[in-house]
VOGU-3710 file (C-alpha; in Angstrom, 3 decimals, decimal comma):
1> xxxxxxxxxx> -5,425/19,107/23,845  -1,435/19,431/24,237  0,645/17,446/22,415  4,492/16,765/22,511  6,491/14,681/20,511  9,468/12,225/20,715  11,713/9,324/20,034  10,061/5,982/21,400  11,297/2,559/21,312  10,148/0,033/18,856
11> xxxxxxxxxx> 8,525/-1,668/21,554  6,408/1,481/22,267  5,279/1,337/18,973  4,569/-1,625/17,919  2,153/-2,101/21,293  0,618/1,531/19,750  0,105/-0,381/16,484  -1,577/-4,095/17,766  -3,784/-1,450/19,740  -5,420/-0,553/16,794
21> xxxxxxxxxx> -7,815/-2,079/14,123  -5,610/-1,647/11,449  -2,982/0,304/10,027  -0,479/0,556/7,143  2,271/-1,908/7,109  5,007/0,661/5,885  4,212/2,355/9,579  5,376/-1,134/11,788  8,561/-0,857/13,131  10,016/-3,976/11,107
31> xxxxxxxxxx> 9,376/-2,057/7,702  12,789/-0,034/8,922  14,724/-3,171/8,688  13,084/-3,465/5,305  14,191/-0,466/4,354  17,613/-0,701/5,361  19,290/1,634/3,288  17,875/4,590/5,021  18,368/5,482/8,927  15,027/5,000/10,488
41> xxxxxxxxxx> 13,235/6,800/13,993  10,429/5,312/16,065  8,135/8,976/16,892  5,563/9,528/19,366  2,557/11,931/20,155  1,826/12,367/24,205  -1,351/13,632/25,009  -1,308/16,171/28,017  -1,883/12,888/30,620  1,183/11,300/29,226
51> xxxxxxxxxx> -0,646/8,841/26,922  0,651/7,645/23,985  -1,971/8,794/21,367  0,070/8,793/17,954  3,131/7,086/15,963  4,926/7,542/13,140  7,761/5,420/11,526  10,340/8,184/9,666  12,693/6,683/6,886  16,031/9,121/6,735
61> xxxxxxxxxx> 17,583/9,328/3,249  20,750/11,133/3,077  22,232/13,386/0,775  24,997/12,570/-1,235  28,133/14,302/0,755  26,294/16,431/3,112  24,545/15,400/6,657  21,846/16,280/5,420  18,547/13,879/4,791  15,021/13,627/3,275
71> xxxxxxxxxx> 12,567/12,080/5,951  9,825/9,888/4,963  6,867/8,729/6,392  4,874/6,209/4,150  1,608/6,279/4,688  2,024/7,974/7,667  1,884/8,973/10,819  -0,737/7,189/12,820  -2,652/10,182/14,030  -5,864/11,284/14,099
81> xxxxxxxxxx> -5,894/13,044/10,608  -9,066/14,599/11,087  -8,107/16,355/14,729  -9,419/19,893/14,421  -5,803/20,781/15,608  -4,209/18,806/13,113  -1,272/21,933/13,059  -0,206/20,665/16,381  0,310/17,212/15,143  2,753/18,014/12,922
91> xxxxxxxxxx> 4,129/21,369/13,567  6,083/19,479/16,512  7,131/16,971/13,786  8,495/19,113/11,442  10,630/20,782/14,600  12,053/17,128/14,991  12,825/16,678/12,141  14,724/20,232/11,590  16,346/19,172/14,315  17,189/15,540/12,967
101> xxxxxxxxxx> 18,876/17,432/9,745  16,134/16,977/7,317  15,987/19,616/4,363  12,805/18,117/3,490  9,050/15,672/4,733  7,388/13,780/3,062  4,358/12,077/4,180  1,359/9,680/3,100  -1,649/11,017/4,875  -3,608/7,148/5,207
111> xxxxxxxxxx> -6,866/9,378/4,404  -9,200/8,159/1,686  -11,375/10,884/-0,067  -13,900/8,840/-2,433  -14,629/5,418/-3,442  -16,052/4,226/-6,833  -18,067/0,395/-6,243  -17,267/-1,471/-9,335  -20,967/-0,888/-11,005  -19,341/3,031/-11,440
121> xxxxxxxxxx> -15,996/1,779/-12,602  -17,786/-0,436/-15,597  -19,882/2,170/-16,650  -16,810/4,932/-16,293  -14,913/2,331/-18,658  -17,663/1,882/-21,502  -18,252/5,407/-21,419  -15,852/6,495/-24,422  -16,183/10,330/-23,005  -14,837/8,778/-20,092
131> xxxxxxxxxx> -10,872/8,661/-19,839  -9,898/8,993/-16,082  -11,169/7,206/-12,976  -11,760/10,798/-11,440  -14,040/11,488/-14,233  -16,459/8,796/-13,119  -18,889/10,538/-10,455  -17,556/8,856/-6,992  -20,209/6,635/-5,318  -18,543/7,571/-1,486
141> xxxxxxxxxx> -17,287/10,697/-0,742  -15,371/12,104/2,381  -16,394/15,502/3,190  -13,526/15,593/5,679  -10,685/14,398/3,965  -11,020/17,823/1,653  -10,532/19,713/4,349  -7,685/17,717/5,844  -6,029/18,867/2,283  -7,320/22,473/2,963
151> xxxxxxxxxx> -5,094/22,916/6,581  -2,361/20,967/4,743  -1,967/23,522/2,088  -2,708/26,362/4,701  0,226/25,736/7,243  2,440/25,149/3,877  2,337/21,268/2,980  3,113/20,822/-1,057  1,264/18,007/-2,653  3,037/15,848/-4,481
161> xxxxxxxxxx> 2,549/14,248/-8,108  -0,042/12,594/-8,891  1,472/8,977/-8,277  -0,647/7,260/-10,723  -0,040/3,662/-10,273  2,689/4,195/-7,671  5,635/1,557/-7,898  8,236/2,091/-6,143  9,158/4,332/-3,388  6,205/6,552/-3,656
171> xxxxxxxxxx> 3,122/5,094/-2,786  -0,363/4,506/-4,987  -2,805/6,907/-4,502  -5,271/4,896/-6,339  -6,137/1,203/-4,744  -8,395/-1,426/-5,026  -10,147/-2,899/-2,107  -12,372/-5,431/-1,245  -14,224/-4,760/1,847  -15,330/-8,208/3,467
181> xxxxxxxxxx> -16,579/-6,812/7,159  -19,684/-8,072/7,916  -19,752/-9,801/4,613  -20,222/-13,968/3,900  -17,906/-15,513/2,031  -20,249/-16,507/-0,367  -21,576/-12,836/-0,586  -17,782/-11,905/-1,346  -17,676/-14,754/-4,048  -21,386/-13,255/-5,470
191> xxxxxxxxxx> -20,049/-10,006/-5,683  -17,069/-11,338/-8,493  -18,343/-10,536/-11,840  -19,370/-13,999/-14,361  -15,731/-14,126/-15,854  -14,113/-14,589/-12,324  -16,489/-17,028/-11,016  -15,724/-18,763/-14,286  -12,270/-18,801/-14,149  -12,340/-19,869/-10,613
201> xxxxxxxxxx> -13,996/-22,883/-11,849  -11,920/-23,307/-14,738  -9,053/-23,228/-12,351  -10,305/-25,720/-10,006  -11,771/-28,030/-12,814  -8,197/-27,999/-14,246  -6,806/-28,962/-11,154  -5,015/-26,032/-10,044  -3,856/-25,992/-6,190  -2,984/-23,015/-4,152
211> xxxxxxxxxx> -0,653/-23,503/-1,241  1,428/-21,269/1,347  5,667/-21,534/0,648  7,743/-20,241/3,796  11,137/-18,735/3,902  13,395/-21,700/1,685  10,713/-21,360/-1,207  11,598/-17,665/-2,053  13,747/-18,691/-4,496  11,537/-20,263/-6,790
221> xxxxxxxxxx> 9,357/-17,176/-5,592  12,230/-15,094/-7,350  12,548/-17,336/-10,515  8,918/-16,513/-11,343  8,899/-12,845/-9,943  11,697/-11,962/-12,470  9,547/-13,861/-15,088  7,304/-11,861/-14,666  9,232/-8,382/-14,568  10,423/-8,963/-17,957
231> xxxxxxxxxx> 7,751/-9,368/-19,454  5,690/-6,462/-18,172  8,885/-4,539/-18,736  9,307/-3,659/-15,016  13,152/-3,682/-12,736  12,728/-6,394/-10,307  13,797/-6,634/-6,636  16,459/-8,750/-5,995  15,638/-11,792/-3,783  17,698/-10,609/-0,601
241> xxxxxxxxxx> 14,946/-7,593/-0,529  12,451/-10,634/-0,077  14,507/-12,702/2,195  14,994/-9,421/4,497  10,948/-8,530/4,145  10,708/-11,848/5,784  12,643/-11,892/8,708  11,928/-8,734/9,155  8,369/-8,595/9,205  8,128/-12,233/10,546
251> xxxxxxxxxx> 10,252/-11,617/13,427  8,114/-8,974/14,536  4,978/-10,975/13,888  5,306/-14,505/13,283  2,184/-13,573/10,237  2,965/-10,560/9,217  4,351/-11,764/5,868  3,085/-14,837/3,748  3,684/-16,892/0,395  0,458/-18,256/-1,986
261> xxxxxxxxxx> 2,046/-20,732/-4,929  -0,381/-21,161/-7,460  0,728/-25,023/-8,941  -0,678/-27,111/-12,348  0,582/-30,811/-12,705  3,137/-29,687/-10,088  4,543/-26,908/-11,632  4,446/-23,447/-9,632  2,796/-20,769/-12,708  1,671/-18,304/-10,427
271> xxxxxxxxxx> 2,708/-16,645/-6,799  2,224/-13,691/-4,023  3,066/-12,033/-1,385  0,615/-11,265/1,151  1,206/-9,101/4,430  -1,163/-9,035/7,615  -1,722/-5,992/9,568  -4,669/-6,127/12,267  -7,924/-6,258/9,950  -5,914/-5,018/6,713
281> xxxxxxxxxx> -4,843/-7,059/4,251  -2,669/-6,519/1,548  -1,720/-8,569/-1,691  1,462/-7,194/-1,752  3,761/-8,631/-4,449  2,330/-10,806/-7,753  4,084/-13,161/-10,524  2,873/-15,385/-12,963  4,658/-17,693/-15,713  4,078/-16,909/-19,781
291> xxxxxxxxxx> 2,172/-20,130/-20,027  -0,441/-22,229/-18,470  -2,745/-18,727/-18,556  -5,567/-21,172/-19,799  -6,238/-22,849/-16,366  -6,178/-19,591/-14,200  -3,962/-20,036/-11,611  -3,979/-16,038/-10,497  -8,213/-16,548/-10,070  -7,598/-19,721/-7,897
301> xxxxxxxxxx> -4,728/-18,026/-5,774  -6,374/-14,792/-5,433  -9,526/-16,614/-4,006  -7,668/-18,696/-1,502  -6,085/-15,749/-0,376  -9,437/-13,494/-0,200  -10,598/-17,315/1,948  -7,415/-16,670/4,277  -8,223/-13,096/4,861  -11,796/-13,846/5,417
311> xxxxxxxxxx> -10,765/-16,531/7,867  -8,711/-14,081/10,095  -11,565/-11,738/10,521  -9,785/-9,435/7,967  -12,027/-6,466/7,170  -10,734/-5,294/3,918  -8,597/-7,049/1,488  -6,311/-4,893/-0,233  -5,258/-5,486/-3,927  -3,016/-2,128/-3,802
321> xxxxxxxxxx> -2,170/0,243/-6,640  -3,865/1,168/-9,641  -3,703/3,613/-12,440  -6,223/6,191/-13,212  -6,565/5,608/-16,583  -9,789/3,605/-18,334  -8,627/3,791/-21,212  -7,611/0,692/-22,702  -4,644/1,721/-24,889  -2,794/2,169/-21,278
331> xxxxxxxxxx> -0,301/-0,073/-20,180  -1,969/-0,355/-16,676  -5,006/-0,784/-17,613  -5,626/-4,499/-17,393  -4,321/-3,913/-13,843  -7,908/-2,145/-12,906  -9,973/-4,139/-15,431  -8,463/-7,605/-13,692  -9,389/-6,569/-10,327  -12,428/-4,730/-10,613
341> xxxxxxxxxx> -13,635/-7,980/-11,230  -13,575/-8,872/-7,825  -16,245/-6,711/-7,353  -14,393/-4,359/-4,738  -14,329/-1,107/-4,999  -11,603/1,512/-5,973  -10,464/4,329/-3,401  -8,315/7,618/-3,894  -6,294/8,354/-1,026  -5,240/12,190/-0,159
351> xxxxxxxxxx> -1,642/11,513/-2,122  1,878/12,303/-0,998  2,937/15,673/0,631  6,044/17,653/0,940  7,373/20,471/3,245  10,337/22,079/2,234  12,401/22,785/5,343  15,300/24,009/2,812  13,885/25,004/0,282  17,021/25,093/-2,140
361> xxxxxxxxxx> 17,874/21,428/-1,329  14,452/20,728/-1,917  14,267/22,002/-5,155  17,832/20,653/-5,829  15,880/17,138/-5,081  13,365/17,776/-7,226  15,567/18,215/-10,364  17,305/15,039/-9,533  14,535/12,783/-9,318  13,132/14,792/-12,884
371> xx> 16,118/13,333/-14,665  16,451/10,129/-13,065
//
């Protein structure tokens, strides 16, 4: 099959993307008005017939003083990773990009290679040989992905750090996800382990309520969000990033982007973001207050939210990033032991790749970033 490559319209690409079951929502058009900061192209793959067959959403960053940029694809492109002429995918797109000025890709293959069920992840935890995720024998593996990494490396792709729990710009490798295709809700709520089903009660007994908040009520969003930052020790996002995620998103698709408030005797103690893509859903952003812990307002607003996503005929609720480590002296690990409660199941994506078209600025890049 022949492929060639260009600039599309937004329009063009968003009807790619609502054409599909799912896909990432740092690859919708509206996540470049997100990302404002960098200079942002709409690219697409033609099949020999002229059919649209693949998109990609590239973020330009540019070098300080020279015309010169870093392109970024976040979890990206929509192709078909596992073409057996994946080099003529993205030969053409590194061309482009040449052309565009870039001295450097990078790019977040949406390729999953294994998947641990929770049952693995317990025993993986009270293993005391056991220190890393990776250690614990996968319960799904994908033969294909491996090779996908193979033709990376062999046409000159550069994988990245590991990202470990991924905040910021680069993107988790690890996740959490509960599938819920083809599943009952009250086979999702079965499959939450005895503390979770407790607290869930606890929560309602107490007299928590859950509730969606809309554009005015990111404020008080904010107010807990940066509650929340200091205390886990983290730099917040200012609240125009949310207000912009908002419009943004929401313009594009009136439900792309949603607010849970978690609220005891009236008081908000808990909130999240939550963003809709096809059959994926994400819990994007979370915050909770220092007190009130005892009624368990994150259990109540994580299960309305799981209801939600059940309700649209989501297939897989996504709890995103989480670190590798089991061990419980890490600072992230009451991130994987508070969702693997859920019952989901943990997946390793392929990671983050680089091609040096410059080589020198590349490295250069590097450096920075080391001492930042």
């Amino acid at each position: 099959m022949s492929l060639t490559l260009r600039t599309i319209s937004r329009e063009q690409h968003l009807a790619f993307i609502r054409s599909l079951p799912s896909a990432s929502h740092m690859q919708v058009p509206a996540w470049a008005d997100v990302k404002s900061e960098w200079r942002s192209e709409s690219l697409g793959w033609y099949d020999s017939y002229e059919k649209l067959v693949g998109v990609g959403l590239v973020l330009y960053r540019q070098l300080p003083k020279v015309k010169r940029y870093l392109a970024y694809l976040p979890e990206g492109p929509v192709i078909n990773w596992y073409a057996p002429n994946l080099e003529d995918w993205l030969r053409p797109m590194l061309a482009h990009l040449r052309q565009q000025g870039a001295f450097s890709v990078k790019m977040g293959p949406p390729v999953v290679i294994r998947r641990w069920d929770a049952r693995a992840i317990k025993a993986g935890i009270q293993n005391p040989e056991v220190k890393r995720l990776r250690e614990v024998e996968a319960t799904e593996l994908e033969p294909r992905a491996y090779e996908v990494a193979d033709r990376l490396r062999r046409m000159g792709w550069q994988q990245g750090e590991d990202g470990g729990a991924g905040f910021g710009d680069v993107q988790p490798r690890y996740v959490f996800q509960i599938p819920l295709k083809d599943r009952s809700l009250e086979e999702v709520h079965k499959g939450f382990n005895q503390l979770w089903r407790r607290n869930i009660k606890k929560a309602e007994k107490a007299g928590v309520e859950v509730s969606r908040g809309g554009f005015e009520d990111l404020p008080v969003w904010q107010e807990l969000y940066e509650v929340t930052a200091e205390r886990d020790k983290f730099r917040p996002r200012p609240l125009g990033y949310f207000q912009q995620m908002w419009k943004a998103l929401n313009s594009e698709d009136p439900d792309r982007m949603r607010l849970y408030f978690a609220r005891h005797e009236g008081e908000v103690v808990a909130a999240a973001t939550m963003l809709i893509v096809g059959g994926h859903v994400w819990y994007s952003y979370g915050a909770s207050a220092n007190h009130k812990r005892e009624v368990r307002p994150s259990n109540a607003m994580q299960w309305q939210m799981l209801r939600d996503a059940h309700a649209l005929g989501a297939e897989v609720y996504d709890l995103r990033g989480i670190g590798d480590s089991l061990e419980d002296t890490d600072p992230l690990f009451g991130l994987i032991q508070f969702k693997v409660g859920t019952g989901g199941e943990a997946a390793e994506y392929l990671g983050e790749w680089d091609f040096p078209l410059n080589k020198l600025l590349h490295k250069a890049l590097d450096i920075y970033m080391s001492r930042r």
